[in-house]
C-alpha positions, 0 to 999 in steps of 0.5 A, a space after each residue: 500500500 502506498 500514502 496519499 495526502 487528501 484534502 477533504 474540503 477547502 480550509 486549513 491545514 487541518 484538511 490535509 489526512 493522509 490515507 493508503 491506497 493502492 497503486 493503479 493501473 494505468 489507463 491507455 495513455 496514462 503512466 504510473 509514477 513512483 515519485 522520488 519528489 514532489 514539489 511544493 508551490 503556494 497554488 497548493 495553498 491556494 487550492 487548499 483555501 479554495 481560492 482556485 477551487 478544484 472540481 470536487 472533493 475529497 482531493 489530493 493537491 499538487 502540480 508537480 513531481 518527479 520519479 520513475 515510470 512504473 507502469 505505461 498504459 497499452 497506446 503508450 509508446 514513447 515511455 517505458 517502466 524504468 525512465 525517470 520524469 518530471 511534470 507539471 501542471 494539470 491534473 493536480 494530484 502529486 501528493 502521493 507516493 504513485 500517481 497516474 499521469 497523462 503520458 503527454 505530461 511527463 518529461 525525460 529527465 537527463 542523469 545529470 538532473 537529480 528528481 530532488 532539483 526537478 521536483 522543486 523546479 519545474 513548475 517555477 522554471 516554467 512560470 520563469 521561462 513564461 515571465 521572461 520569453 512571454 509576458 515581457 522578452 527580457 534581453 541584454 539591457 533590461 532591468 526588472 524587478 523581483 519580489 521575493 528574490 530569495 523565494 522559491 521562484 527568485 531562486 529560478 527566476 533571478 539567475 535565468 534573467 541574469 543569463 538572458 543580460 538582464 539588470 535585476 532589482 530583487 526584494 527581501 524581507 531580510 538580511 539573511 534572504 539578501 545573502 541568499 538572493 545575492 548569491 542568485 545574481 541579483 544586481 541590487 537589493 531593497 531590504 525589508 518588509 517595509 522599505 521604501 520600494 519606489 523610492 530604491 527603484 527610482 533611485 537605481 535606476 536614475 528616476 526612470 524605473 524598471 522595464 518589467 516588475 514580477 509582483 507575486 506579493 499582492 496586497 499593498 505591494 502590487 501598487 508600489 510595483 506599478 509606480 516602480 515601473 517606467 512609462 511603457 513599462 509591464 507589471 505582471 502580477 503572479 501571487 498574493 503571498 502578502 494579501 488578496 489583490 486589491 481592485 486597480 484604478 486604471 489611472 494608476 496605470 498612466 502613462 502607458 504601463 500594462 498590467 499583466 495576470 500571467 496564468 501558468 496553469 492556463 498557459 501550460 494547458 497547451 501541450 505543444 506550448 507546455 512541451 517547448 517550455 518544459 525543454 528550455 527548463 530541463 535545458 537549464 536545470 542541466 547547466 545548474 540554474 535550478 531552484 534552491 532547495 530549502 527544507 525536505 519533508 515526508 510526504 505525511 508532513 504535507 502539512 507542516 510543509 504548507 505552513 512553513 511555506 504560508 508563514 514565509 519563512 521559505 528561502 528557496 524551495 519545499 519539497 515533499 519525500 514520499 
Protein backbone atom coordinates (compact mmCIF):
# COMPACT_ATOMS: atom_id res chain seq x y z
CA UNK A 1 0.00 0.00 0.00
CA UNK A 2 1.21 3.45 -0.93
CA UNK A 3 0.42 7.02 1.17
CA UNK A 4 -1.95 9.58 -0.07
CA UNK A 5 -2.38 13.16 1.04
CA UNK A 6 -6.00 14.22 0.69
CA UNK A 7 -7.65 17.12 1.33
CA UNK A 8 -11.27 16.60 2.40
CA UNK A 9 -12.88 20.25 2.00
CA UNK A 10 -11.16 23.57 1.41
CA UNK A 11 -9.86 25.03 4.68
CA UNK A 12 -6.91 24.91 6.76
CA UNK A 13 -4.26 22.70 7.28
CA UNK A 14 -6.09 20.53 9.18
CA UNK A 15 -7.94 19.18 5.99
CA UNK A 16 -4.94 17.61 4.69
CA UNK A 17 -5.22 13.48 6.13
CA UNK A 18 -3.20 11.05 4.98
CA UNK A 19 -4.77 7.65 3.81
CA UNK A 20 -3.18 4.47 1.65
CA UNK A 21 -4.16 3.26 -1.19
CA UNK A 22 -3.16 1.02 -3.58
CA UNK A 23 -1.31 1.80 -6.86
CA UNK A 24 -3.38 1.99 -10.06
CA UNK A 25 -3.31 0.68 -13.33
CA UNK A 26 -2.78 2.99 -15.77
CA UNK A 27 -5.44 3.60 -18.47
CA UNK A 28 -4.49 3.63 -22.09
CA UNK A 29 -2.31 6.71 -22.27
CA UNK A 30 -1.62 7.21 -18.98
CA UNK A 31 1.91 6.24 -16.95
CA UNK A 32 2.04 5.48 -13.15
CA UNK A 33 4.61 7.46 -11.29
CA UNK A 34 6.76 6.33 -8.33
CA UNK A 35 7.54 9.65 -7.09
CA UNK A 36 11.10 10.12 -5.78
CA UNK A 37 9.83 14.02 -5.15
CA UNK A 38 7.18 16.21 -5.15
CA UNK A 39 7.16 19.94 -5.48
CA UNK A 40 5.57 22.40 -3.03
CA UNK A 41 4.11 25.89 -4.65
CA UNK A 42 1.83 28.23 -2.91
CA UNK A 43 -1.04 27.15 -5.99
CA UNK A 44 -1.41 24.21 -3.48
CA UNK A 45 -2.30 26.63 -0.58
CA UNK A 46 -4.41 28.15 -2.89
CA UNK A 47 -6.08 25.12 -3.67
CA UNK A 48 -6.35 24.45 -0.28
CA UNK A 49 -8.17 27.59 0.86
CA UNK A 50 -10.09 27.40 -2.25
CA UNK A 51 -9.18 30.24 -3.74
CA UNK A 52 -8.93 28.14 -7.26
CA UNK A 53 -11.40 25.73 -6.18
CA UNK A 54 -10.79 22.20 -7.65
CA UNK A 55 -13.53 20.11 -9.06
CA UNK A 56 -14.55 18.38 -6.45
CA UNK A 57 -13.89 16.61 -3.13
CA UNK A 58 -12.02 14.57 -1.38
CA UNK A 59 -8.86 15.99 -3.44
CA UNK A 60 -5.19 15.12 -3.48
CA UNK A 61 -3.26 18.71 -4.01
CA UNK A 62 -0.13 19.40 -6.08
CA UNK A 63 1.08 20.03 -9.64
CA UNK A 64 4.44 18.90 -9.93
CA UNK A 65 6.95 15.83 -9.19
CA UNK A 66 9.41 13.64 -10.43
CA UNK A 67 10.03 9.89 -10.14
CA UNK A 68 10.39 6.84 -12.13
CA UNK A 69 7.65 5.19 -14.59
CA UNK A 70 6.33 2.29 -13.02
CA UNK A 71 3.75 1.14 -15.30
CA UNK A 72 2.73 2.66 -19.01
CA UNK A 73 -0.84 2.12 -20.44
CA UNK A 74 -1.00 -0.08 -23.69
CA UNK A 75 -1.28 3.18 -26.51
CA UNK A 76 1.83 4.25 -24.55
CA UNK A 77 4.88 4.23 -26.82
CA UNK A 78 7.34 6.53 -26.05
CA UNK A 79 7.87 5.56 -22.17
CA UNK A 80 8.65 2.91 -20.53
CA UNK A 81 8.75 1.25 -16.71
CA UNK A 82 12.15 2.41 -15.72
CA UNK A 83 12.64 6.13 -17.25
CA UNK A 84 12.95 8.96 -14.91
CA UNK A 85 10.48 12.21 -15.25
CA UNK A 86 9.21 15.04 -14.37
CA UNK A 87 5.96 17.44 -14.87
CA UNK A 88 3.75 19.87 -14.13
CA UNK A 89 1.00 21.36 -14.35
CA UNK A 90 -2.88 19.70 -14.55
CA UNK A 91 -4.36 17.41 -13.49
CA UNK A 92 -3.17 18.14 -9.61
CA UNK A 93 -2.68 15.06 -7.86
CA UNK A 94 1.20 14.65 -6.95
CA UNK A 95 0.92 14.32 -3.46
CA UNK A 96 1.21 10.87 -3.18
CA UNK A 97 3.74 8.14 -3.32
CA UNK A 98 2.47 6.99 -7.04
CA UNK A 99 0.11 8.85 -9.13
CA UNK A 100 -1.14 8.25 -12.87
CA UNK A 101 -0.45 10.98 -15.06
CA UNK A 102 -1.24 11.87 -18.53
CA UNK A 103 1.97 10.18 -20.69
CA UNK A 104 1.84 13.59 -22.80
CA UNK A 105 2.74 15.38 -19.16
CA UNK A 106 5.75 13.57 -18.41
CA UNK A 107 9.01 14.69 -19.40
CA UNK A 108 12.69 12.75 -19.54
CA UNK A 109 14.94 13.76 -17.04
CA UNK A 110 18.53 13.81 -18.12
CA UNK A 111 21.15 11.67 -15.49
CA UNK A 112 22.88 14.91 -14.67
CA UNK A 113 19.44 16.21 -13.03
CA UNK A 114 18.54 14.97 -9.70
CA UNK A 115 14.39 14.30 -9.21
CA UNK A 116 15.01 16.26 -5.87
CA UNK A 117 16.10 19.53 -8.20
CA UNK A 118 13.38 18.74 -10.94
CA UNK A 119 10.80 18.34 -8.22
CA UNK A 120 11.34 21.58 -6.55
CA UNK A 121 11.94 23.36 -10.21
CA UNK A 122 9.79 22.89 -12.62
CA UNK A 123 6.94 24.49 -12.19
CA UNK A 124 8.90 27.65 -11.17
CA UNK A 125 11.16 27.04 -14.43
CA UNK A 126 8.19 27.20 -16.11
CA UNK A 127 6.30 30.23 -14.97
CA UNK A 128 10.25 31.89 -15.23
CA UNK A 129 10.70 30.79 -18.91
CA UNK A 130 6.79 32.22 -19.34
CA UNK A 131 7.83 35.65 -17.41
CA UNK A 132 10.90 36.02 -19.08
CA UNK A 133 10.25 34.82 -23.18
CA UNK A 134 6.05 35.67 -22.81
CA UNK A 135 4.76 38.17 -20.56
CA UNK A 136 7.76 40.68 -21.32
CA UNK A 137 11.17 39.37 -23.62
CA UNK A 138 13.90 40.25 -21.01
CA UNK A 139 17.40 40.62 -23.04
CA UNK A 140 20.51 42.34 -22.68
CA UNK A 141 19.84 45.82 -21.16
CA UNK A 142 16.78 45.18 -19.43
CA UNK A 143 16.32 45.85 -15.98
CA UNK A 144 13.29 44.16 -13.86
CA UNK A 145 12.30 43.83 -10.78
CA UNK A 146 11.79 40.52 -8.44
CA UNK A 147 9.79 40.13 -5.40
CA UNK A 148 10.58 37.79 -3.24
CA UNK A 149 14.23 37.00 -4.88
CA UNK A 150 15.40 34.79 -2.36
CA UNK A 151 11.89 32.69 -2.56
CA UNK A 152 11.20 29.68 -4.44
CA UNK A 153 10.73 31.16 -7.93
CA UNK A 154 13.62 34.17 -7.49
CA UNK A 155 15.81 31.24 -6.85
CA UNK A 156 15.00 30.43 -10.53
CA UNK A 157 13.82 33.50 -11.99
CA UNK A 158 16.85 35.96 -10.87
CA UNK A 159 19.84 33.61 -12.41
CA UNK A 160 17.83 32.82 -15.79
CA UNK A 161 17.24 36.61 -16.03
CA UNK A 162 20.97 37.25 -15.18
CA UNK A 163 21.87 34.69 -18.00
CA UNK A 164 19.48 36.27 -20.74
CA UNK A 165 21.62 40.02 -19.83
CA UNK A 166 19.14 41.38 -17.74
CA UNK A 167 19.99 44.04 -14.76
CA UNK A 168 17.94 42.51 -11.75
CA UNK A 169 16.44 44.54 -8.69
CA UNK A 170 15.18 41.66 -6.02
CA UNK A 171 13.02 42.39 -2.74
CA UNK A 172 13.66 40.72 0.50
CA UNK A 173 12.45 40.54 3.87
CA UNK A 174 15.86 40.18 5.47
CA UNK A 175 19.45 40.26 5.66
CA UNK A 176 19.55 36.58 5.79
CA UNK A 177 17.40 36.24 2.23
CA UNK A 178 19.67 39.03 0.98
CA UNK A 179 22.52 36.74 1.10
CA UNK A 180 20.69 34.02 -0.49
CA UNK A 181 19.34 36.35 -3.47
CA UNK A 182 22.68 37.92 -3.73
CA UNK A 183 24.44 34.55 -4.47
CA UNK A 184 21.41 34.11 -7.32
CA UNK A 185 22.91 37.06 -9.30
CA UNK A 186 20.95 39.80 -8.02
CA UNK A 187 22.47 43.31 -9.08
CA UNK A 188 20.82 45.43 -6.27
CA UNK A 189 18.52 44.59 -3.46
CA UNK A 190 15.97 46.65 -1.25
CA UNK A 191 15.87 45.06 2.44
CA UNK A 192 12.83 44.99 4.50
CA UNK A 193 9.06 44.45 4.57
CA UNK A 194 8.64 47.75 4.85
CA UNK A 195 11.23 49.51 2.52
CA UNK A 196 10.63 52.16 0.70
CA UNK A 197 10.32 50.19 -2.98
CA UNK A 198 9.64 53.40 -5.33
CA UNK A 199 11.94 55.09 -3.83
CA UNK A 200 15.03 52.48 -4.06
CA UNK A 201 13.94 51.93 -7.75
CA UNK A 202 13.60 55.44 -8.79
CA UNK A 203 16.96 55.79 -7.47
CA UNK A 204 18.52 52.78 -9.00
CA UNK A 205 17.74 53.10 -11.95
CA UNK A 206 18.20 57.29 -12.41
CA UNK A 207 14.09 58.12 -11.79
CA UNK A 208 13.49 56.01 -14.90
CA UNK A 209 12.00 52.51 -13.32
CA UNK A 210 12.38 49.35 -14.40
CA UNK A 211 11.20 47.63 -17.78
CA UNK A 212 9.38 44.82 -16.02
CA UNK A 213 8.10 44.07 -12.24
CA UNK A 214 7.10 40.35 -11.21
CA UNK A 215 4.76 41.01 -8.23
CA UNK A 216 3.94 37.67 -6.52
CA UNK A 217 3.14 39.52 -3.40
CA UNK A 218 -0.06 41.43 -3.75
CA UNK A 219 -1.60 43.45 -1.29
CA UNK A 220 -0.29 46.72 -0.72
CA UNK A 221 2.61 45.60 -2.78
CA UNK A 222 1.13 45.50 -6.44
CA UNK A 223 0.66 49.45 -6.37
CA UNK A 224 4.37 50.33 -5.10
CA UNK A 225 5.33 47.65 -8.14
CA UNK A 226 3.31 49.92 -10.66
CA UNK A 227 4.82 53.20 -9.81
CA UNK A 228 8.00 51.36 -9.87
CA UNK A 229 7.91 50.84 -13.33
CA UNK A 230 8.94 53.05 -16.29
CA UNK A 231 6.06 54.51 -18.96
CA UNK A 232 5.54 51.72 -21.26
CA UNK A 233 6.78 49.65 -18.61
CA UNK A 234 4.79 45.73 -17.83
CA UNK A 235 3.80 44.63 -14.17
CA UNK A 236 2.99 41.18 -14.38
CA UNK A 237 1.03 40.37 -11.01
CA UNK A 238 1.66 36.44 -10.41
CA UNK A 239 0.65 35.73 -6.31
CA UNK A 240 -0.93 37.01 -3.38
CA UNK A 241 1.62 35.82 -0.52
CA UNK A 242 1.15 39.02 1.03
CA UNK A 243 -2.57 39.58 0.73
CA UNK A 244 -5.66 39.33 -1.50
CA UNK A 245 -5.14 41.54 -4.93
CA UNK A 246 -6.87 44.71 -4.39
CA UNK A 247 -9.06 46.46 -7.33
CA UNK A 248 -6.60 48.70 -9.61
CA UNK A 249 -7.72 52.17 -10.91
CA UNK A 250 -6.88 52.47 -14.44
CA UNK A 251 -5.46 55.71 -13.69
CA UNK A 252 -2.80 54.20 -11.67
CA UNK A 253 -1.55 52.68 -14.95
CA UNK A 254 -0.73 56.29 -16.79
CA UNK A 255 1.35 56.71 -18.50
CA UNK A 256 1.09 53.90 -20.65
CA UNK A 257 2.07 50.96 -18.04
CA UNK A 258 0.50 47.12 -18.65
CA UNK A 259 -0.61 45.08 -16.13
CA UNK A 260 -0.49 41.59 -16.91
CA UNK A 261 -2.04 38.49 -14.75
CA UNK A 262 0.11 35.79 -16.36
CA UNK A 263 -1.59 32.25 -15.65
CA UNK A 264 0.92 29.31 -15.60
CA UNK A 265 -1.53 26.59 -15.19
CA UNK A 266 -3.57 28.36 -18.18
CA UNK A 267 -0.52 28.90 -20.41
CA UNK A 268 0.81 25.28 -19.97
CA UNK A 269 -2.74 23.64 -20.86
CA UNK A 270 -1.34 23.88 -24.46
CA UNK A 271 0.79 20.54 -24.83
CA UNK A 272 2.89 21.90 -27.59
CA UNK A 273 3.22 25.27 -25.62
CA UNK A 274 3.71 23.16 -22.16
CA UNK A 275 6.14 20.61 -24.33
CA UNK A 276 8.92 23.65 -25.90
CA UNK A 277 8.78 25.09 -22.14
CA UNK A 278 9.32 22.43 -20.46
CA UNK A 279 12.64 21.97 -22.63
CA UNK A 280 14.00 25.08 -22.29
CA UNK A 281 13.76 24.27 -18.30
CA UNK A 282 15.12 20.73 -18.34
CA UNK A 283 17.99 22.57 -20.53
CA UNK A 284 18.66 24.74 -17.87
CA UNK A 285 18.44 22.70 -14.61
CA UNK A 286 21.20 20.77 -16.73
CA UNK A 287 23.57 23.82 -16.93
CA UNK A 288 22.99 24.49 -12.86
CA UNK A 289 20.10 27.21 -12.87
CA UNK A 290 17.88 25.34 -10.53
CA UNK A 291 15.75 26.08 -7.57
CA UNK A 292 17.28 26.12 -4.10
CA UNK A 293 16.02 23.66 -2.00
CA UNK A 294 15.35 24.94 1.26
CA UNK A 295 13.70 22.14 3.54
CA UNK A 296 12.77 18.25 2.71
CA UNK A 297 9.71 16.65 4.15
CA UNK A 298 8.00 13.47 4.24
CA UNK A 299 5.42 13.14 2.46
CA UNK A 300 2.98 12.65 5.81
CA UNK A 301 4.19 16.35 6.59
CA UNK A 302 2.46 17.85 3.82
CA UNK A 303 1.04 19.88 6.19
CA UNK A 304 3.65 21.17 8.17
CA UNK A 305 5.30 21.91 4.92
CA UNK A 306 2.25 24.22 3.88
CA UNK A 307 2.55 26.21 6.93
CA UNK A 308 6.32 26.89 6.57
CA UNK A 309 5.65 27.95 3.06
CA UNK A 310 2.03 30.19 4.43
CA UNK A 311 4.39 31.97 7.43
CA UNK A 312 7.10 33.00 4.77
CA UNK A 313 9.98 31.97 6.14
CA UNK A 314 10.56 29.64 2.92
CA UNK A 315 14.09 30.87 1.46
CA UNK A 316 14.33 28.57 -1.67
CA UNK A 317 12.03 25.60 -2.32
CA UNK A 318 10.00 22.86 -0.19
CA UNK A 319 9.83 19.65 -1.20
CA UNK A 320 7.76 16.59 -0.09
CA UNK A 321 9.82 12.96 0.01
CA UNK A 322 7.46 10.07 -0.17
Amino acid sequence: MDRVVTLLAPGGVEQLQVFEQTPQDPGATEIRIRHDAVGINFLDIYHRRGLYPLPAYPAVLGVEGAGVVEAVGREVTDLKAGDRVVYAGAPVGAYAATRLLPAARAIRLPDSVPSQVAAASMLKGLTAYMLLTKTYRVEPGTTLLVHAAAGGLGSILVPWAKHLGATVIGTVSSQEKAELARAYGADHLIVGRNADVVGAVKTLTDNRGVDVAYDGIGGGMLAKSIRAVRPLGVVATIGQAGGPIPPVSVDELRPGKWLTHPSIMAYITDTSSYLAAAEAVVEMLASGIAATIAREYALEEAALAQQFLEEGRAAGSLILVP
